[in-house]
C-alpha positions in Angstrom: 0.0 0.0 0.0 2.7 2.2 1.0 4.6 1.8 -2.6 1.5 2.2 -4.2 0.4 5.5 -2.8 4.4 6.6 -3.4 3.5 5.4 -6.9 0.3 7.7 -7.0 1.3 10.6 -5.3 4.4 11.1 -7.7 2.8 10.7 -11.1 -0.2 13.1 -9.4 2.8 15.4 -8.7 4.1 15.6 -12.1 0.8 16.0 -13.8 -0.4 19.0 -11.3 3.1 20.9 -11.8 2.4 20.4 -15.7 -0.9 21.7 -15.1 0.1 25.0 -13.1 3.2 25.8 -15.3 1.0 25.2 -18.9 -1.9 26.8 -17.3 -0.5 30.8 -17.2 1.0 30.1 -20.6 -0.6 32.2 -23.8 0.3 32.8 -27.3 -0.2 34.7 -30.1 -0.3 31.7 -32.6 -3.2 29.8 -33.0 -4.2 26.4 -34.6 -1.5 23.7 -35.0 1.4 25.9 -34.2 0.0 26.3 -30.3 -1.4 22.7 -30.4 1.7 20.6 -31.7 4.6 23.4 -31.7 3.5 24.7 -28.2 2.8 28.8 -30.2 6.8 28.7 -30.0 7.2 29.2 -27.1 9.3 26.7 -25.2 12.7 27.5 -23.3 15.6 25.6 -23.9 15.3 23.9 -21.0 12.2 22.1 -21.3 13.6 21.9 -25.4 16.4 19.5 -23.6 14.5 17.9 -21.6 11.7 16.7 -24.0 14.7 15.6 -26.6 16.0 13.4 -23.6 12.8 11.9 -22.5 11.4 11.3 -25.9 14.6 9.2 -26.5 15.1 7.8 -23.0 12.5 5.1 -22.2 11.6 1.5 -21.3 12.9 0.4 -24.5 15.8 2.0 -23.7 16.6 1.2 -20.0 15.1 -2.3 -20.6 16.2 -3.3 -24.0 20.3 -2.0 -24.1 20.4 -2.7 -20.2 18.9 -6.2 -22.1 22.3 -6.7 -24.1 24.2 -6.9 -21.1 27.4 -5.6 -23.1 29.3 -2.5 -23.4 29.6 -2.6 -27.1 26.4 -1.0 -27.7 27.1 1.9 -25.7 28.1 3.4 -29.3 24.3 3.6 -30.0 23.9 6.2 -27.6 27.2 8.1 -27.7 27.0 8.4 -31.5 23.4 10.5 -30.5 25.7 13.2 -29.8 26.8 13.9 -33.2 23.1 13.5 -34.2 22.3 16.1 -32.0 25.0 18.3 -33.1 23.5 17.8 -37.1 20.6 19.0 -35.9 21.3 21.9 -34.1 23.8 23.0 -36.7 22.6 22.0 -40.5 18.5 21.0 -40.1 17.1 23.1 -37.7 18.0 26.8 -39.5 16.5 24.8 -42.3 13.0 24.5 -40.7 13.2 27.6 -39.2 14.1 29.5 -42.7 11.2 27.7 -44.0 8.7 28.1 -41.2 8.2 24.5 -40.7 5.3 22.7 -38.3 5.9 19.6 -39.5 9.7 17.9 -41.2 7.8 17.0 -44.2 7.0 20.9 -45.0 10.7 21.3 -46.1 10.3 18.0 -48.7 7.4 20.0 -50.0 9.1 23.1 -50.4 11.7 21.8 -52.0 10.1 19.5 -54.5 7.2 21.7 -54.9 4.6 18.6 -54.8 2.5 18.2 -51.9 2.3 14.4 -52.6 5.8 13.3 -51.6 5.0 15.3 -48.0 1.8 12.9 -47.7 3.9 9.8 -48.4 6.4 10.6 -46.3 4.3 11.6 -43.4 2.6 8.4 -44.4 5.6 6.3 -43.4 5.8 7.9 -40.3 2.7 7.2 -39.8 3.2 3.4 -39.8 6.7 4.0 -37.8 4.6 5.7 -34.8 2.0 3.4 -34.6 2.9 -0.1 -35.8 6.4 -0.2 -34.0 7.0 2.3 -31.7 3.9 2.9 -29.4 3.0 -0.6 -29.2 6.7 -1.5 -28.1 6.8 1.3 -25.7 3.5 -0.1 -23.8 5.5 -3.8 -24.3 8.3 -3.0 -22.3 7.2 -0.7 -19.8 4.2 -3.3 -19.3 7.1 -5.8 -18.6 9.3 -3.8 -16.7 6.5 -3.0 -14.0 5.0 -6.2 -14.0 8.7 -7.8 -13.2 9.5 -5.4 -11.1 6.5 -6.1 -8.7 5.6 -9.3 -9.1 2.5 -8.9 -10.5 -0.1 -11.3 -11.5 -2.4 -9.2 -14.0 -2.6 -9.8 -17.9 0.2 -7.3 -19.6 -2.6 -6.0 -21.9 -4.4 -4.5 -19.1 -1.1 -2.6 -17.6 -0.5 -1.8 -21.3 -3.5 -0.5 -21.4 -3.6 2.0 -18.3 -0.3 3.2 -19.0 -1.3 4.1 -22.6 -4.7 6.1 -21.2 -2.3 8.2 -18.1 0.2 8.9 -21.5 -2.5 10.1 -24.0 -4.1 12.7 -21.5 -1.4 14.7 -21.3 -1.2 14.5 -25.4 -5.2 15.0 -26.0 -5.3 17.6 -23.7 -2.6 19.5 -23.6 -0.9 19.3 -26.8 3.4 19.7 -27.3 3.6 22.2 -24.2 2.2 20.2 -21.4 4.2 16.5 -23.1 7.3 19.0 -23.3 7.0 20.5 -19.8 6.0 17.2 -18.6 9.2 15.2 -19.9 11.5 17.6 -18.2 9.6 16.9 -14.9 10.0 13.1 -15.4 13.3 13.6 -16.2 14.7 14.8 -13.2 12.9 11.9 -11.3 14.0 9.4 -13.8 17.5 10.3 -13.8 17.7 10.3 -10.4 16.2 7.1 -9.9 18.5 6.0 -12.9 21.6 6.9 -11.3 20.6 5.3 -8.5 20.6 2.0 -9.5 23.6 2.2 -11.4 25.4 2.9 -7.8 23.1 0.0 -6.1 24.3 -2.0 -8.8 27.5 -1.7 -8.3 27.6 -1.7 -4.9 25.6 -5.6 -5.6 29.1 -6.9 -7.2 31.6 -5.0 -4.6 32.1 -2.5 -7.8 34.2 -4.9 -8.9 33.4 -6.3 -12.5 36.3 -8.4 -13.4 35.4 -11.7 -14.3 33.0 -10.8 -16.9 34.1 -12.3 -20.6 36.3 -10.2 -22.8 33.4 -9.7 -25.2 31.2 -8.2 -22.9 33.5 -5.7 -21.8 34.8 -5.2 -25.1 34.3 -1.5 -26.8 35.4 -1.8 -30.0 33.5 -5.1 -31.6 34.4 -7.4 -34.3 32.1 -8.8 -36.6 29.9 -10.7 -34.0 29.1 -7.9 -31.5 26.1 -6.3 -31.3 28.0 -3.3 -33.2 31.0 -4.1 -34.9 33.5 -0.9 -35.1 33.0 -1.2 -39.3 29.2 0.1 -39.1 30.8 2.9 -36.8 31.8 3.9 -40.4 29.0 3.4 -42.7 25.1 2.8 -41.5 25.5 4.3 -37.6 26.1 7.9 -38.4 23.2 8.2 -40.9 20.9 5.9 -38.3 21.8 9.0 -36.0 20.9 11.2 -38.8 17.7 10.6 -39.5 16.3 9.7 -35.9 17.4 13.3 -34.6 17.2 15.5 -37.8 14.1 14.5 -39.7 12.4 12.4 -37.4 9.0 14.4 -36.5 8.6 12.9 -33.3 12.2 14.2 -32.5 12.7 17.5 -34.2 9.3 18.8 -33.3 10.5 19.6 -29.6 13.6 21.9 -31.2 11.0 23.4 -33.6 8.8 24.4 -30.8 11.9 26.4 -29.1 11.3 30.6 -28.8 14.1 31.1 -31.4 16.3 29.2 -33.5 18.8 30.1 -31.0 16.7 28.7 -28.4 16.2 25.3 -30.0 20.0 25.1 -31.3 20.7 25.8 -26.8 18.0 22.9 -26.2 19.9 20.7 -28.3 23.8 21.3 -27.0 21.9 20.8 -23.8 21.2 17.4 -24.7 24.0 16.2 -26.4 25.9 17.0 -23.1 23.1 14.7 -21.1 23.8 12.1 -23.7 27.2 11.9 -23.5 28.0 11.9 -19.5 24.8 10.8 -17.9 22.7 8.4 -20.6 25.8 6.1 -21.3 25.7 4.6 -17.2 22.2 4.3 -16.8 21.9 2.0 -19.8 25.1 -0.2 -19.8 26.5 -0.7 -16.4 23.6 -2.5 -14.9 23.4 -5.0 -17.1 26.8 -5.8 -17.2 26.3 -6.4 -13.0 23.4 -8.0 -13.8 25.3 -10.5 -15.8 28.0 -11.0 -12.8 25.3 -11.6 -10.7 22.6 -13.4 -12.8 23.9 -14.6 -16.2 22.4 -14.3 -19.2 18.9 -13.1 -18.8 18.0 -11.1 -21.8 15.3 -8.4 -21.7 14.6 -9.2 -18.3 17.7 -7.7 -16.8 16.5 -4.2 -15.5 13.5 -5.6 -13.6 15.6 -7.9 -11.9 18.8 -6.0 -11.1 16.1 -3.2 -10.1 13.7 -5.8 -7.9 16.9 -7.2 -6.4 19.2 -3.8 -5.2 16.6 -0.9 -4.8 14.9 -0.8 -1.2 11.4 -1.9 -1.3 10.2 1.9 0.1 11.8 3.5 -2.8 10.3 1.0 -5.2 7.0 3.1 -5.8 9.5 6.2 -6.7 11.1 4.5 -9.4 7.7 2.8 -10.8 6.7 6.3 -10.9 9.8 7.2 -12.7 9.5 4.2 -15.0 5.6 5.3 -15.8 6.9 8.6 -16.5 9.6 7.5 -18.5 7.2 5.3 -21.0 4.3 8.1 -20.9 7.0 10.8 -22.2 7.8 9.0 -24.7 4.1 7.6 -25.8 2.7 10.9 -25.7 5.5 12.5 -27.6 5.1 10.1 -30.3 1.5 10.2 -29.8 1.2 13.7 -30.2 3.4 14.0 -33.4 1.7 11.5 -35.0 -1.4 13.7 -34.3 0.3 16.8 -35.7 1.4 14.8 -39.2 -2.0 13.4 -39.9 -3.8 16.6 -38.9 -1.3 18.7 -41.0 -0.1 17.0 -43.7 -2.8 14.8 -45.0 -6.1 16.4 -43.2 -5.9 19.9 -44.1 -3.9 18.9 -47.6 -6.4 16.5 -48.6 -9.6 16.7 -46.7 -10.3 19.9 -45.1 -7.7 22.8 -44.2 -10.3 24.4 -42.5 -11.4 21.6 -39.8 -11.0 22.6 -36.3 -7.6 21.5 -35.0 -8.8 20.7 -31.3 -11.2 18.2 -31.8 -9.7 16.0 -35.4 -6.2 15.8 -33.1 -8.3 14.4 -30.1 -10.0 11.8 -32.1 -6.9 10.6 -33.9 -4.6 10.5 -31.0 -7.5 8.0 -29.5 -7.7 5.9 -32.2 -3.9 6.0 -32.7 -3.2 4.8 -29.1 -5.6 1.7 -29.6 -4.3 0.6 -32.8 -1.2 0.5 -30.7 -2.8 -1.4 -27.6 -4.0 -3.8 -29.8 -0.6 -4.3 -31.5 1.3 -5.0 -28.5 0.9 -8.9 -28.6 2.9 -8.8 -31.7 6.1 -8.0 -29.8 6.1 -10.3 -27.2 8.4 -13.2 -27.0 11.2 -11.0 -29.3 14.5 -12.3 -28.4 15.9 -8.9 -28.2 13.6 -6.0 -28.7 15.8 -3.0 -29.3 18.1 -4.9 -31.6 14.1 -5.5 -33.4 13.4 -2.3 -33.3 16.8 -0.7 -35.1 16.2 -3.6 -37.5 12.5 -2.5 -38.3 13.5 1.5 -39.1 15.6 0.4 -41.1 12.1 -0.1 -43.6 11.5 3.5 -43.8 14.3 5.4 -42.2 17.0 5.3 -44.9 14.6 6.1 -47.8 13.1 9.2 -45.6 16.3 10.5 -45.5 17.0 9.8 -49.2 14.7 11.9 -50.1 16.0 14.8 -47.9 19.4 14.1 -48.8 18.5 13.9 -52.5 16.5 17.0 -51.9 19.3 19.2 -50.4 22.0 18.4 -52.4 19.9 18.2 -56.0 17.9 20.8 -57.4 15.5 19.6 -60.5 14.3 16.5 -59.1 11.1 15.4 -59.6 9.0 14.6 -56.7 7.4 11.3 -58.2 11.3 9.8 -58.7 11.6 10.2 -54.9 8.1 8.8 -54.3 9.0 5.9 -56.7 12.4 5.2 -54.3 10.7 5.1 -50.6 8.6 2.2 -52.2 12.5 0.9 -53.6 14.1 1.3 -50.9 11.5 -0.5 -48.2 11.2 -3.1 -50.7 15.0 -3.4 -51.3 15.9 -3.2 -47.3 13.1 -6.2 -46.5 15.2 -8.1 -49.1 18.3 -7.7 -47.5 17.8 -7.4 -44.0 15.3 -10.5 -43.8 14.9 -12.4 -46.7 18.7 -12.7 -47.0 19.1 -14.4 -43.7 16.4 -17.0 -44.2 18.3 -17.6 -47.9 21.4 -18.2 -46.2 20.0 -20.6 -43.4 18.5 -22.7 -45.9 21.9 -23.8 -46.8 24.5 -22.0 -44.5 27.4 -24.2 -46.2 27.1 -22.6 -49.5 25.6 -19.1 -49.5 27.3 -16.2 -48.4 26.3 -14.9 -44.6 24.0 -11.8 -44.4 26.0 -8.2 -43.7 24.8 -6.5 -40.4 21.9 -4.3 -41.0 23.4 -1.4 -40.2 25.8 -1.8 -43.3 22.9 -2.5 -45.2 20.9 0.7 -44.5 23.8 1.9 -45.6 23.8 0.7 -48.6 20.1 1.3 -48.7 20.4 4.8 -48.4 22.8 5.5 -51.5 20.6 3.3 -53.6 17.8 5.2 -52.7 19.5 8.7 -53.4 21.1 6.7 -57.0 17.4 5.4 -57.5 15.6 8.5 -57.6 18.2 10.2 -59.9 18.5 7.9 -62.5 14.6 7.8 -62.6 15.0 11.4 -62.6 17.1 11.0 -66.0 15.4 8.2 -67.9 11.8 9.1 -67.1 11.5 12.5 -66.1 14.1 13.8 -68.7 15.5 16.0 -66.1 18.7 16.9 -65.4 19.4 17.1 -61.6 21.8 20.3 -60.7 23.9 21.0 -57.5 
């Protein structure tokens, strides 16, 4: 009882200190910049601390915690250049072009209102088919672990996505924004935390782990061999912080460009000295202490070292964490429907308030019902960098195509997104179950970050030479 009213009274306490700082807030702007850009007016602070907290969750804590190796601390550290990218090439791009949404530069560029609708399309199916119903997976999994529960996952799926859309129905990008850097402070806390009870659990002492778990740089059977550092990582990095909507639309909702460009330096400094413990170093003492145990790592390093009175705190911080990140996504998945295909195709006169309500509900079932699908994955965050790879490296085709090409027709980039997603399935799962049918005699799949690599080139190679042959344009730099 105890831990459930610390529980309580700390997610009551976040929500009522979003509620009194949103409430005094007014601005000039009306529509979908004050509903999904916050009317432009958020510090850099809560710009920060909404990048962290979109990007920090359960899949995060649970899923690299999960690996239980220090190799894959490179997906995190190489956020910080991402970061950088963002604050330095993309964002005075948006701002130049007045952006709400990423896919409002592809149309000004291209001049063809289509390729923004496909693109925001993709997202689309990014948001809601992968990452909200794997966000309510793992958190699900994490609390009922942590606690012991005996309840069906769907139904603690299902409370945690109601708590996460209120503050995305009702409050739109300034209460998720001020509400992530709330969480934040709680679940870094918390975070850091365990990383000390964890180490205190194996005498911080962790010699005796095998070479390849302590191992930094990887060879060609780690979870991130040092060759992809080179190739697919960087532009992985580039697309989820520079022309991912669910990322960039906290930066875009900064008072200045200025503003944003302090939110994100900010971040990048968060990323590189805090992030990095949090999600490596218990699982490596989890592994001293346990073995092996996959995804179930954090719940049980957590269960095991953290005293039972502070347990509500971090469920509260845990809840926080996944809600963050659900409502972020939920709410920019609210502000591409509503403003790139709604008021493009249907009506741009509909009432912002109410569409965005309606599809942020029916978003956040589709991804309670999808949850089942994840269960049982051997390792979901390795599943989920596989599964952007479908759509991320032919989104940022097209923006790279777009920047560095003038004259290119918009249906040639259309025509490579469909290329590219059918080209990337090929390699990244139909090659592995052609080489397991006869292992002996046909060549071994590359990792999949070299192939979004290659992906991406084609993509950018695709679209020009359609460009040429079909359009009869010549592209210029």
């Amino acid at each position: 009882m105890i831990q459930f009213l610390v529980f309580a009274l700390i997610t009551a306490a976040i929500a009522v200190l979003t509620y009194w700082k949103c409430r005094g807030a007014r601005s000039s702007e009306s529509g979908a910049k004050e509903y999904f850009l916050a009317g432009g007016g958020l510090s850099w602070i809560f710009v920060a601390g909404s990048l962290t907290l979109t990007n920090i969750n359960t899949d995060t804590l649970v899923g690299w915690n999960g690996n239980q190796m220090l190799n894959v601390i490179w997906w995190e550290l190489a956020g910080v250049p991402g970061l950088i990218l963002l604050a330095k090439v993309f964002l005075p791009l948006y701002y130049k072009n007045d952006c709400t949404t990423v896919t409002e530069l592809l149309e000004r560029k291209y001049g063809e209102p289509s390729l923004r609708a496909t693109v925001a399309f993709l997202f689309l199916l990014g948001n809601v088919v992968i990452f909200l119903p794997i966000m309510l997976y793992t958190s699900s999994l994490f609390l009922i672990s942590l606690f012991g529960l005996h309840v069906p996952l769907m139904l603690v799926a299902t409370v945690i996505a109601i708590a996460g859309a209120l503050y995305a129905i009702f409050g739109g990008l300034r209460a998720v924004a001020v509400s992530d850097t709330y969480s934040g402070v709680l679940l870094f806390g918390m975070a850091l935390l365990v990383v000390a009870l964890a180490l205190a659990a194996v005498d911080w002492d962790l010699s005796g782990l095998p070479a390849e778990r302590l191992a930094l740089i990887g060879d060609s059977s780690a979870p991130v061999p040092w060759h992809t550092l080179l190739t697919g990582m960087i532009f992985t990095q580039l697309y989820y912080w520079s022309v991912n909507q669910t990322i960039t639309q906290r930066a875009l909702a900064a008072k200045s460009l200025k503003e944003a460009q302090r939110g994100c330096y900010a971040a990048a400094v968060i990323r590189a000295s805090i992030v990095p413990a949090i999600v490596i170093i218990p699982g490596l003492c989890a592994y001293k202490l346990y073995g092996d145990i996959g995804d179930a790592t954090y719940g049980r390093i957590v269960s095991d070292t953290l005293p039972t009175w502070l347990s509500g705190a971090f469920a509260a911080a845990m809840v926080a964490a996944t809600m963050t990140s659900f409502n972020s996504t939920l709410n920019s998945s609210a502000a591409l429907y509503v403003c790139d295909l709604h008021q493009r195709f249907v009506n741009p006169k509909v009432n912002i308030g109410p569409l965005s309500v309606g599809v942020s509900i029916f978003f956040a079932i589709l991804g309670i019902a999808l949850v089942p699908a994840y269960m049982g994955a051997e390792s979901i965050i390795q599943l989920i960098q596989q599964l952007i790879g479908l759509f991320s490296m032919p989104i940022l085709a097209a923006f790279i195509t777009g920047l560095l090409f003038k004259n290119v027709h918009a249906r040639a980039v259309i025509a490579s997104l469909f290329f590219g997603a059918g080209l990337y399935a090929l390699l990244s799962f139909g090659w592995p179950a052609w080489h397991a049918a006869a292992p002996e005699t046909r060549p071994a799949p590359w990792h999949f970050l070299h192939l979004m690599f290659i992906n991406l080139w084609l993509c950018v190679g695709f679209a020009l030479l359609l460009n040429s042959l079909f359009f009869k344009r010549r592209p210029a730099r």
